[in-house]
C-alpha positions as CSV (number, residue, x, y, z in Angstrom):
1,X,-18.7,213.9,-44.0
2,X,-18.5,215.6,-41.1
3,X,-21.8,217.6,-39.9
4,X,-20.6,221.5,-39.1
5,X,-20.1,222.4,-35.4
6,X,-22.8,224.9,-34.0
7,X,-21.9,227.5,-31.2
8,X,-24.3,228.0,-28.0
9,X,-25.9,231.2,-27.8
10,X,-27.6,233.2,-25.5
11,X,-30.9,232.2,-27.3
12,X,-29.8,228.3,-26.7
13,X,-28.3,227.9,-23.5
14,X,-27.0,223.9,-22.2
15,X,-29.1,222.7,-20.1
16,X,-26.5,223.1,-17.2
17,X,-27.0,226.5,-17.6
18,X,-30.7,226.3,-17.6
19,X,-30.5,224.3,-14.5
20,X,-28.0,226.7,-12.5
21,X,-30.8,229.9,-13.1
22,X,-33.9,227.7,-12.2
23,X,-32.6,226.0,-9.4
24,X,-33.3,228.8,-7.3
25,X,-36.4,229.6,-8.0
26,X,-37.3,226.3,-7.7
27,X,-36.1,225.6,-4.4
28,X,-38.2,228.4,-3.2
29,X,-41.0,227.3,-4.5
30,X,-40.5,223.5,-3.2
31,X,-40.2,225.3,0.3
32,X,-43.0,227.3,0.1
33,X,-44.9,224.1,-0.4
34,X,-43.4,221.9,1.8
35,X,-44.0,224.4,4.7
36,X,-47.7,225.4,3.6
37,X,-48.5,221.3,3.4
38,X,-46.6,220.9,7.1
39,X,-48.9,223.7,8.6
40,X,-51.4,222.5,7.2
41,X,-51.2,219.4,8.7
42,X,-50.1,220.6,12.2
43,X,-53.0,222.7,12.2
44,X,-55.6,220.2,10.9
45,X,-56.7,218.8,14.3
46,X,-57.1,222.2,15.6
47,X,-58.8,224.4,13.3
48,X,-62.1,223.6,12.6
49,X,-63.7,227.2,11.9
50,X,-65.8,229.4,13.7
51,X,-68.2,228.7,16.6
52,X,-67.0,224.8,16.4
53,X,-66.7,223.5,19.8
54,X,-63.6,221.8,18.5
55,X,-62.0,224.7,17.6
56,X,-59.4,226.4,19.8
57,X,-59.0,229.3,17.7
58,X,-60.0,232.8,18.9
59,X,-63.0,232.5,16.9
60,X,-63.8,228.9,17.7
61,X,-66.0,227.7,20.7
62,X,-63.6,225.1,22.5
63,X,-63.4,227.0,25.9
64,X,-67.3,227.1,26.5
65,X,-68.0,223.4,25.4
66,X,-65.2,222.5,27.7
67,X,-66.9,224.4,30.8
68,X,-70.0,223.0,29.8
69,X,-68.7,219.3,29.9
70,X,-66.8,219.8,33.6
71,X,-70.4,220.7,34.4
72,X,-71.4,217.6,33.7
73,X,-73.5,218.9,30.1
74,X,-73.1,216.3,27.0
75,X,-71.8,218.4,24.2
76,X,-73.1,216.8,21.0
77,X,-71.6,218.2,17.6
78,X,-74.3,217.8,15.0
79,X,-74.1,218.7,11.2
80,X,-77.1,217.0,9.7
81,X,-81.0,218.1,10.5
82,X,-81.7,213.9,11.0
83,X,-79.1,213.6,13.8
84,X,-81.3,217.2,15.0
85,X,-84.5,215.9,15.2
86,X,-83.4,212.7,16.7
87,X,-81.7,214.5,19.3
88,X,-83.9,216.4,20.5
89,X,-85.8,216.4,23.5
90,X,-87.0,218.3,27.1
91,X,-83.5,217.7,28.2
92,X,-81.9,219.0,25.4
93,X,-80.8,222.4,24.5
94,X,-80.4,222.8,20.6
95,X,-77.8,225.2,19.5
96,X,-78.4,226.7,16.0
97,X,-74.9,228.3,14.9
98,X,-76.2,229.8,11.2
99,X,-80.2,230.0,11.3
100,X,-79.9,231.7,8.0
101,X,-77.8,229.0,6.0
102,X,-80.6,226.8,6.6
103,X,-83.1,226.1,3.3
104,X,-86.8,226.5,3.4
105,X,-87.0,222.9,3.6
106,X,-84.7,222.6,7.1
107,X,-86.1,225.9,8.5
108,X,-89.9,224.2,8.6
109,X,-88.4,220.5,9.5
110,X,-86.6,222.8,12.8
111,X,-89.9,224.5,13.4
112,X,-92.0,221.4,13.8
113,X,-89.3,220.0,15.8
114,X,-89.3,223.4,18.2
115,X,-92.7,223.2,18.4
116,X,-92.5,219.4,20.0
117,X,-90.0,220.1,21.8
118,X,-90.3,221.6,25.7
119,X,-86.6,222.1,25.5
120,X,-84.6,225.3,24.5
121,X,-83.5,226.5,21.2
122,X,-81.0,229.2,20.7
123,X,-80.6,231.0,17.9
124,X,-77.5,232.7,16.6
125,X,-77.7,235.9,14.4
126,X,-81.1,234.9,12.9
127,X,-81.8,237.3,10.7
128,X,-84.8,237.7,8.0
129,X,-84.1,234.8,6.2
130,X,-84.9,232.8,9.0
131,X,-86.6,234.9,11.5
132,X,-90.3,234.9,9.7
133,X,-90.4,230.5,9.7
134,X,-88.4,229.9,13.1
135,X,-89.9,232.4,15.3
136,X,-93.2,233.9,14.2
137,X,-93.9,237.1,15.3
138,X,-90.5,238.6,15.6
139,X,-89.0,240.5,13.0
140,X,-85.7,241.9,12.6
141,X,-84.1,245.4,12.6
142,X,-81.0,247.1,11.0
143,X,-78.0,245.6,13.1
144,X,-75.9,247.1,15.2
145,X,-72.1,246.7,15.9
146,X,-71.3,244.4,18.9
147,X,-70.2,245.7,22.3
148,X,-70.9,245.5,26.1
149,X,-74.5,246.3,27.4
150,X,-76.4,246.0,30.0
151,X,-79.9,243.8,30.4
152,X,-82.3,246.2,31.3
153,X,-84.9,243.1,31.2
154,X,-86.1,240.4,34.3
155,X,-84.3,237.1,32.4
156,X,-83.0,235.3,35.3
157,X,-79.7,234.6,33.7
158,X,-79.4,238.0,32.1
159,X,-80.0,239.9,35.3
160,X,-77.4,237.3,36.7
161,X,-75.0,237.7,34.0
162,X,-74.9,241.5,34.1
163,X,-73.0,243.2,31.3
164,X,-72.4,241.5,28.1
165,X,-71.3,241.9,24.3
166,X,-73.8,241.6,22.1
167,X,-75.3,243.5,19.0
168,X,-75.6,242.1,15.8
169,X,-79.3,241.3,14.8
170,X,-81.6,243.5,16.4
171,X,-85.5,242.0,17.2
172,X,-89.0,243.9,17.3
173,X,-91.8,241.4,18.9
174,X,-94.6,242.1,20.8
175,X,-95.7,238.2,21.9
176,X,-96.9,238.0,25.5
177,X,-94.0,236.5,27.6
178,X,-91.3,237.4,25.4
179,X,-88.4,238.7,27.3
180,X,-86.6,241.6,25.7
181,X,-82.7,242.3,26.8
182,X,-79.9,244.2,26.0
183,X,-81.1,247.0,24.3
184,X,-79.5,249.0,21.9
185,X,-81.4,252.0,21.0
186,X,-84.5,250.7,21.7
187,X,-84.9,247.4,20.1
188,X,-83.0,244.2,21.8
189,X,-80.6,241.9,20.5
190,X,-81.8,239.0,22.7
191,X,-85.2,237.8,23.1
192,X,-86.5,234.9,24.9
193,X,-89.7,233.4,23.7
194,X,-91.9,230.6,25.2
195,X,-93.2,228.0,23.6
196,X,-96.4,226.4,23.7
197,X,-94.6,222.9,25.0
198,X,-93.0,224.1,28.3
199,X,-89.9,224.9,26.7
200,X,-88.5,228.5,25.2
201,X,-86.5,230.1,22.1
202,X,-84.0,232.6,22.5
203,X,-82.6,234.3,20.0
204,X,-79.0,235.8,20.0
205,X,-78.3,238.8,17.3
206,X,-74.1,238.0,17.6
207,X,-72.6,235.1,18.5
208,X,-68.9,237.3,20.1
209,X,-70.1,236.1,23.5
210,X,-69.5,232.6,22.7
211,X,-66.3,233.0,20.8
212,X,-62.8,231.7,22.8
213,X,-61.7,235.4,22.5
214,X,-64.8,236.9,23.9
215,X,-66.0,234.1,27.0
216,X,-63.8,235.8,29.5
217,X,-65.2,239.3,29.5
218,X,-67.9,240.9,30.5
219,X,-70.2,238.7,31.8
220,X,-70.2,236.5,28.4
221,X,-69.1,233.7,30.8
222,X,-71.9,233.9,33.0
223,X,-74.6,234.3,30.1
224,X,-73.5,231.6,27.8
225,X,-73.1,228.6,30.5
226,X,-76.8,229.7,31.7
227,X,-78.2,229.5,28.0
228,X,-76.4,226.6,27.0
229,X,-75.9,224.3,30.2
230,X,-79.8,224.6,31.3
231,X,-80.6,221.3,30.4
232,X,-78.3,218.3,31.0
233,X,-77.8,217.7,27.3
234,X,-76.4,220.3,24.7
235,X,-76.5,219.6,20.5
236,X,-74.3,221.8,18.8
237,X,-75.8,222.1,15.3
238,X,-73.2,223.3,13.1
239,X,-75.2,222.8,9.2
240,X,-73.4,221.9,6.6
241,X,-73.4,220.9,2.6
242,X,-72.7,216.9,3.7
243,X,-76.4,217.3,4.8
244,X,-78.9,215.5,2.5
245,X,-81.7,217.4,3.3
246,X,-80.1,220.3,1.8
247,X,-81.4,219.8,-1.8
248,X,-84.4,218.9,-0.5
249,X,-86.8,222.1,-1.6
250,X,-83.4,223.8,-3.1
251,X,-84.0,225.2,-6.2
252,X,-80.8,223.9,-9.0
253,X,-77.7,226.6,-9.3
254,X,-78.8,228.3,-6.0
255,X,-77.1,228.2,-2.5
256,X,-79.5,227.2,0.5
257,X,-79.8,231.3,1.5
258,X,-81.3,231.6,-2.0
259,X,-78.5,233.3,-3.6
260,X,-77.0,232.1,-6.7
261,X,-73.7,230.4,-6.3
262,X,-70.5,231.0,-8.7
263,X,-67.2,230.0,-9.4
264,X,-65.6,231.7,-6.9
265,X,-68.0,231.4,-3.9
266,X,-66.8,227.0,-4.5
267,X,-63.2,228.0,-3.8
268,X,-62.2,228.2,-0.5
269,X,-61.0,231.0,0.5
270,X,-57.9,230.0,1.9
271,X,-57.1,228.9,-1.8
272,X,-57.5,232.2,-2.7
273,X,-55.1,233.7,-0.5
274,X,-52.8,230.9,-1.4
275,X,-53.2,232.2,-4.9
276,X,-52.1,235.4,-4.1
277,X,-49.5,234.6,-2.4
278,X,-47.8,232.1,-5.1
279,X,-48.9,235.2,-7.4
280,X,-46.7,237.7,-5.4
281,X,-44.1,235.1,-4.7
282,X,-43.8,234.8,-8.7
283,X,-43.4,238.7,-9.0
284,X,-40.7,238.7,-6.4
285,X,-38.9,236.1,-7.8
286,X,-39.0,237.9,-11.8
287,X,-37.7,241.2,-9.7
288,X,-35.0,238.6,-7.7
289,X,-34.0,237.3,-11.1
290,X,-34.0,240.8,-13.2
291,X,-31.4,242.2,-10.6
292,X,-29.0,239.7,-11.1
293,X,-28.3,240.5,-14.8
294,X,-25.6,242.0,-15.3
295,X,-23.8,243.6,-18.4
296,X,-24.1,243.2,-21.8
297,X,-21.5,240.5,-23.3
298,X,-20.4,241.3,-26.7
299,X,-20.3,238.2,-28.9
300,X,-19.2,237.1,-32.2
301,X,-21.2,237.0,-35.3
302,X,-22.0,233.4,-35.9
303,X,-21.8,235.2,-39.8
304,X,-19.5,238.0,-41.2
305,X,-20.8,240.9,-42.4
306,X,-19.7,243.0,-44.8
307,X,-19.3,246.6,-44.1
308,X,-21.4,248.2,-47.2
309,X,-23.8,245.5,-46.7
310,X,-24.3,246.9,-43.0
311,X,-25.1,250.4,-44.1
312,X,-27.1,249.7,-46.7
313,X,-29.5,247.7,-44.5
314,X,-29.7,250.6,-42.2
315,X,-30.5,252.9,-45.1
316,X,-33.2,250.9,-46.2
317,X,-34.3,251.2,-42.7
318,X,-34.3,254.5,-42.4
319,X,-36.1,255.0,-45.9
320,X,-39.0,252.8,-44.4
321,X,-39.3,254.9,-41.9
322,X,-38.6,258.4,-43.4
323,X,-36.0,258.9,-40.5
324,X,-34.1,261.6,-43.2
325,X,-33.3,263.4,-39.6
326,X,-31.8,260.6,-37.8
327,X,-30.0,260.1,-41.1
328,X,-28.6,263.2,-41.8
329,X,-27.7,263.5,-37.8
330,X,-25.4,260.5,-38.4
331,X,-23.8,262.1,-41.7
332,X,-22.9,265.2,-39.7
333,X,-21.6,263.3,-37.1
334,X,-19.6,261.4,-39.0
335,X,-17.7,264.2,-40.8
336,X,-17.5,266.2,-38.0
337,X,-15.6,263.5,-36.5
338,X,-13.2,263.0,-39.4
339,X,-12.3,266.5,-40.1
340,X,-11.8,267.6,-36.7
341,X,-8.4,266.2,-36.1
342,X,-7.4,267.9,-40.0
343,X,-8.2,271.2,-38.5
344,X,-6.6,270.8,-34.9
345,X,-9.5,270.5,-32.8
346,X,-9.6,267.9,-30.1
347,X,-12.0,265.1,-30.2
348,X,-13.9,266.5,-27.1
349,X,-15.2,269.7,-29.3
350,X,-16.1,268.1,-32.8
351,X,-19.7,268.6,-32.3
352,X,-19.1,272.4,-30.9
353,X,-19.8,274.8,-33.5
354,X,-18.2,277.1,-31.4
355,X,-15.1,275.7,-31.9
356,X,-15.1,273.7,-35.2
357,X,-16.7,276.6,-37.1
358,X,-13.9,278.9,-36.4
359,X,-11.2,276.8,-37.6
360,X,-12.9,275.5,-40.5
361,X,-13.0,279.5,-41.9
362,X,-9.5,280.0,-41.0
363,X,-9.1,276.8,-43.1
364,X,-11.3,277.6,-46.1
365,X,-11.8,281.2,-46.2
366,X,-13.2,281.7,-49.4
367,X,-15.5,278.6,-49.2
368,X,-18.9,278.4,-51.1
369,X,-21.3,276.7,-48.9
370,X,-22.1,278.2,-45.4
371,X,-20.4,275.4,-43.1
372,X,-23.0,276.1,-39.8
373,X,-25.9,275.3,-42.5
374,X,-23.5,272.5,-43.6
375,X,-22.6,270.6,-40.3
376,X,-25.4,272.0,-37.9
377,X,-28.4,272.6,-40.4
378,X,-32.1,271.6,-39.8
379,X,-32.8,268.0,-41.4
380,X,-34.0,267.6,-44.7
381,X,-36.7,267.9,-46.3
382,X,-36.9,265.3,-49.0
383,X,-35.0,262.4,-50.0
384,X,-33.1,265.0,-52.9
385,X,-31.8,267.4,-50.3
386,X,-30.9,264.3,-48.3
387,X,-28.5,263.3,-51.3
388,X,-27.7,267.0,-51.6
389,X,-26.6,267.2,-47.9
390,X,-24.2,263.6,-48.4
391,X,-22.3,265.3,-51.5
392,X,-22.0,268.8,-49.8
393,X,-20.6,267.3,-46.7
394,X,-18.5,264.6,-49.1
395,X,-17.2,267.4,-51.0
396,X,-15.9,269.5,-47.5
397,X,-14.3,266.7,-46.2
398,X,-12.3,266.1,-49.4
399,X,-11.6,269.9,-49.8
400,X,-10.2,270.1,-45.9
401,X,-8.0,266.9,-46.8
402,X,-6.6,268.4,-50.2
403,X,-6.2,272.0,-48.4
């Protein structure tokens, strides 16, 4: 026995078919990823984030290490406190990119190695979470946005560098032999402080000057090299999470400022954006797709329906729904449009009681029922004058067909 034959429809499409709509999304998104994983890669050796003396982006530091180095200064990149301490020395400058990041722990392990030290530390946006174990006896103030200003202050390489761009962290002290420069109303955003070993501290409220986009103006140059390159060796300290001595002193379920961390502050930003993007490319694509629909296709009932079957469904339907309106709207309709062309009225005015009225009279003058009520009446308002409004309109049509 043969099993019956089915027809496709638009609810079961071939797989073909399936194929020839998705294969352009598809392709779109295989670019998308193909070209994000090939600038990724070309860009891997470059970009290293911000103040990273590998980095050759505007906000990286590559330009100034590079000076430093033709001067003859070692540039060493450090991301642990251990490679720090061991570092360190009276020919050493140390070079602390984000004081703040560091935990309780690292800031007091620094300090004791400051303290031994007669080198230089610098200091880059400290700011109150760092400021009170790193420096004692300077405090910070509200900040202030970053532009050129001058010294105003006796530093040797300040008064040599001239104007510069800072702002940022501002600094009250009042520690004999701290130098106090560039200003901004009042309260500087570098200080220089000596240490009890021979060497100093100097802290920097913004880190612009040292920025590829910032070292050639002003007098950033000039500023930077002096603060950096005094000693013949430079560490770079760029902290990081790799470090070990980061949950040292870290309390569990809170970052090393202090602050609680989440789901979202572990994602990476630039898997965000990628995120959004996908998101938007998805919307697109839906819009893309929508566009290209085009008319409605009639197609035949997988299943013949009978007529009376038909109407009765939509009667039931609009009994659910008490729809006697829409109901009696189709009723009218309906025998407007049958005994138009009985009373010579074109198609075009069947529904124009100003035409089908008149020539209904001239056809029934001595009719019962008022037609205008009849074929242009409110809706009902039970079921009863529902049926009451089918016979009446039943009993015109067959009157104008017998007249």
């Amino acid at each position: 026995m043969s099993r019956p034959r089915t027809s496709a429809t638009s609810t079961s499409l071939p797989p073909r078919r399936l194929w020839t709509r998705a294969r352009g999304v598809l392709l779109v998104l295989a670019l998308i990823i193909i070209g994000g994983v090939a600038l990724a890669a070309v860009r891997s050796t470059d970009h290293h984030g911000r103040l990273d003396p590998r980095s050759a982006d505007p906000d990286g530091s590559r330009a100034v290490a590079e000076i430093l180095k033709a001067q003859g200064v070692t540039v060493q990149m450090a991301t642990t406190l251990d490679e720090v301490t061991t570092a360190a020395g009276a020919d050493t400058t140390l070079l602390v990119t984000t004081p703040d990041l560091l935990t309780g722990h690292q800031q007091s392990t620094l300090r004791r190695t400051m303290a031994a030290s007669d080198g230089r530390t610098v200091l880059l946006g400290a700011g109150a979470a760092s400021v009170s174990t790193l420096t004692p006896g300077v405090t910070t103030a509200t900040s202030t946005p970053v532009k050129a200003r001058e010294p105003k202050c006796s530093l040797p390489a300040a008064v040599r560098a001239g104007s510069a761009d800072l702002g940022g962290k501002r600094y009250t002290t009042t520690l004999d032999g701290a130098a106090t420069c560039y200003p901004a109303d009042g309260q500087p955003t570098l200080v220089a402080l000596p240490t009890s070993a021979g060497g100093d501290t100097v802290l920097l409220g913004s880190a612009d000057l040292l920025t590829n986009e910032h070292l050639d103006q002003q007098g950033n140059a000039s500023l930077a090299l002096q603060l950096l390159g005094s000693r013949p060796h430079l560490v770079w300290y760029l902290p990081s999470l790799t470090d070990t001595s980061v949950a040292e002193g870290t309390p569990e379920g809170e970052t090393p400022d202090g602050t609680t961390d989440s789901f979202l502050s572990l994602v990476p930003s630039g898997w965000l954006w990628g995120t959004l993007q996908l998101a938007l490319a998805a919307v697109l694509a839906a819009v893309w797709r929508a566009r290209r629909l085009g008319p409605l296709v009639t197609e035949p009932l997988p299943v013949a329906i009978r007529a009376s079957e038909a109407t009765e469904g939509r009667a039931r339907l609009y009994r659910k729904v008490d729809a006697r309106d829409r109901a009696a709207t189709v009723l009218r309709t309906a025998t407007r449009t049958r005994i138009a062309p009985l009373l010579g009225v074109a198609a075009q005015d069947a529904h124009s009681p100003e035409t089908l009225l008149p020539a209904l009279s001239a056809r029934l003058p001595g009719t019962a029922a008022d037609p205008r009520d009849l074929l242009f009446g409110p809706a009902p308002a039970d079921d009863a004058a529902l049926i009451r409004l089918a016979d009446q309109l039943d009993a015109l049509e067959r009157e104008v067909r017998t007249s």
